[in-house]
N, C-alpha and C positions, 0 to 999 in steps of 0.2 A: 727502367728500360727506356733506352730513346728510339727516338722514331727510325724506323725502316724503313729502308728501301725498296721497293718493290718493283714488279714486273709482272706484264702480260705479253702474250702473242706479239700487239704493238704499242704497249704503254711501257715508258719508261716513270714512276713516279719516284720523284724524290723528296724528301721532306723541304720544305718552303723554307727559304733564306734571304737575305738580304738582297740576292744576286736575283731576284725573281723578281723585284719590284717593277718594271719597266712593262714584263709581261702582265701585270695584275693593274697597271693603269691602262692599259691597250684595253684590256678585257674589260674592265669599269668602264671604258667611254662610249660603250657601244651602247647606245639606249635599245635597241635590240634585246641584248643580253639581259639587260638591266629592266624590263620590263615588269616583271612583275617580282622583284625582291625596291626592298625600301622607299622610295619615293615613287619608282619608275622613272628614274633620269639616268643620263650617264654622271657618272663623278667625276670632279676636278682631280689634278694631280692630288692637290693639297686634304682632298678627302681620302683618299687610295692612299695618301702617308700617313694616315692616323689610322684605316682599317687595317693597312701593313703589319704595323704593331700589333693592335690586336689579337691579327690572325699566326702572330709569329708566338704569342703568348700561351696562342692555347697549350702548345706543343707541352709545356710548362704544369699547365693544371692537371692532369692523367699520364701517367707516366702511355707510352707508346700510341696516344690517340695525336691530334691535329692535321694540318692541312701538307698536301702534298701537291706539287709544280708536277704536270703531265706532259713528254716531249713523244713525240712520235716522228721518228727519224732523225733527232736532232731538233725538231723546232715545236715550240712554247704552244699547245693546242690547249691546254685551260687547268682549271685545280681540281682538287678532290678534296672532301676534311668526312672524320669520323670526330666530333667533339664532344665532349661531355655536356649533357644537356646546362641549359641554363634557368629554364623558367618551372615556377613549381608545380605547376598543369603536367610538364613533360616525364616528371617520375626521378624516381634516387638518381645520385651520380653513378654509383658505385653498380657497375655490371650492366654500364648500358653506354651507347654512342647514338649521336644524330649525323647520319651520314648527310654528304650535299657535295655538289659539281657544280661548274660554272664554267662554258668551254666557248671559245671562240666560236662566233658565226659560220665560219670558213669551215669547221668540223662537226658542225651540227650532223644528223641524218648521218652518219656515219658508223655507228653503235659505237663510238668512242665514249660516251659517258656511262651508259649501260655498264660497258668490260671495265672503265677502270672502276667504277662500283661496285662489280660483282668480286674484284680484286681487293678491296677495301675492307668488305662485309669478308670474305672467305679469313682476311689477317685480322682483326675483328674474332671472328669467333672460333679459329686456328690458332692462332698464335696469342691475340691476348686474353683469349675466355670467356667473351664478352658473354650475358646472357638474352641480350634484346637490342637490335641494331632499328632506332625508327628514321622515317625522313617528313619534312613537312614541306608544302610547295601550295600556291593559291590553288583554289579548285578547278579556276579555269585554268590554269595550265596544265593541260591534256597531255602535251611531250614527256613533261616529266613525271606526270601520273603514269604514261605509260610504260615507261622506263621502269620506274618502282613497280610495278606488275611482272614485267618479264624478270626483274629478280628475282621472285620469289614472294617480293612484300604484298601483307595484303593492308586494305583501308581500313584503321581503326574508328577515325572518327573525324566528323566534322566539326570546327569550330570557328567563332568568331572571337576577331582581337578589336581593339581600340586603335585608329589610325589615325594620326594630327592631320594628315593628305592623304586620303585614301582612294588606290588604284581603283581602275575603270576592272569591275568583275569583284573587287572586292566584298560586296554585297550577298558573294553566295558562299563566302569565309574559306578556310583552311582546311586542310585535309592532311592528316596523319597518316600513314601509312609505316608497317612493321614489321621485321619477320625476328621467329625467336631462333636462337642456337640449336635448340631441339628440332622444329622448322626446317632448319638448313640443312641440320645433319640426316635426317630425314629426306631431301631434296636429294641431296650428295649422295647416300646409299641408293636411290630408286637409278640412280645414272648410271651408276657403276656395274 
């Protein structure tokens, strides 16, 4: 299965291409944005071409998981990815995705990364059966704690990693948060 297309209210997502590159150095350069994922800097172009790859690769490892370019009216408002976990703290491959956003400044406070997450996790455990979608973000960042709340996700656990340059907050570690298929569906019936 390749990746989908999708759509909400006002997200357009599509799966990530070559043609998206331009938008994913914009979005790297905002030390804003870049705040509390990897160093806390913005990246050069020349880094955003080796994360490129990467992020074009996941698409590859799980058949219908990786990242998706978000437009809203026509214009490039930030990404989305559902990947298969990578570290062996976060649990089997098989029947699970690490959701994660990344959206321009200019769309923040908007609930643009909420919808298109809740759109993510719904094909996620609609469409490809997933059975546990988690997301992990610093502890300090409160935004996107809160956002993983109003999904539905709840906090699994806190943990601490090993940093060569470790961000200012880093000190009060990582935070898990998760919701199951059961969870959701559960969530879904009490709406309806």
């Amino acid at each position: 299965m390749s990746q989908a297309k999708l759509r909400t209210d006002r997200i357009e997502l599509v799966p990530l291409s070559d043609e998206h590159l331009q938008h994913e150095i914009e979005l790297d350069a905002d030390p804003e944005v870049m705040r509390y994922l990897g160093n806390g800097r913005a990246r050069s172009r020349e880094e955003v071409e080796v994360l490129h790859g990467q992020r074009l690769a996941v698409a590859g490892r799980v058949a219908g998981l990786g990242f998706w370019a978000g437009f809203v009216d026509g214009q490039f408002v930030g990404w989305w990815i559902l990947e298969p976990p990578e570290r062996i703290d976060q649990g089997p491959v098989e029947g699970q995705a690490e959701l994660g956003y990344r959206l321009l400044r200019r769309y923040w406070r908007q609930g643009l990364a909420g919808e298109g997450a809740r759109e993510l996790i719904r094909h996620g455990f609609e469409d490809l059966r997933l059975l546990r979608i988690f997301a992990e973000t610093m502890a300090v960042n409160t935004a996107s704690r809160a956002t993983m709340t109003a999904l539905g996700m709840e906090h699994v656990r806190t943990f601490h990693m090993e940093w060569d340059e470790p961000l200012p907050g880093s000190d009060l570690g990582e935070v898990e948060y998760a919701i199951t298929r059961e969870r959701w569906l559960a969530c879904q019936a009490a709406k309806a």
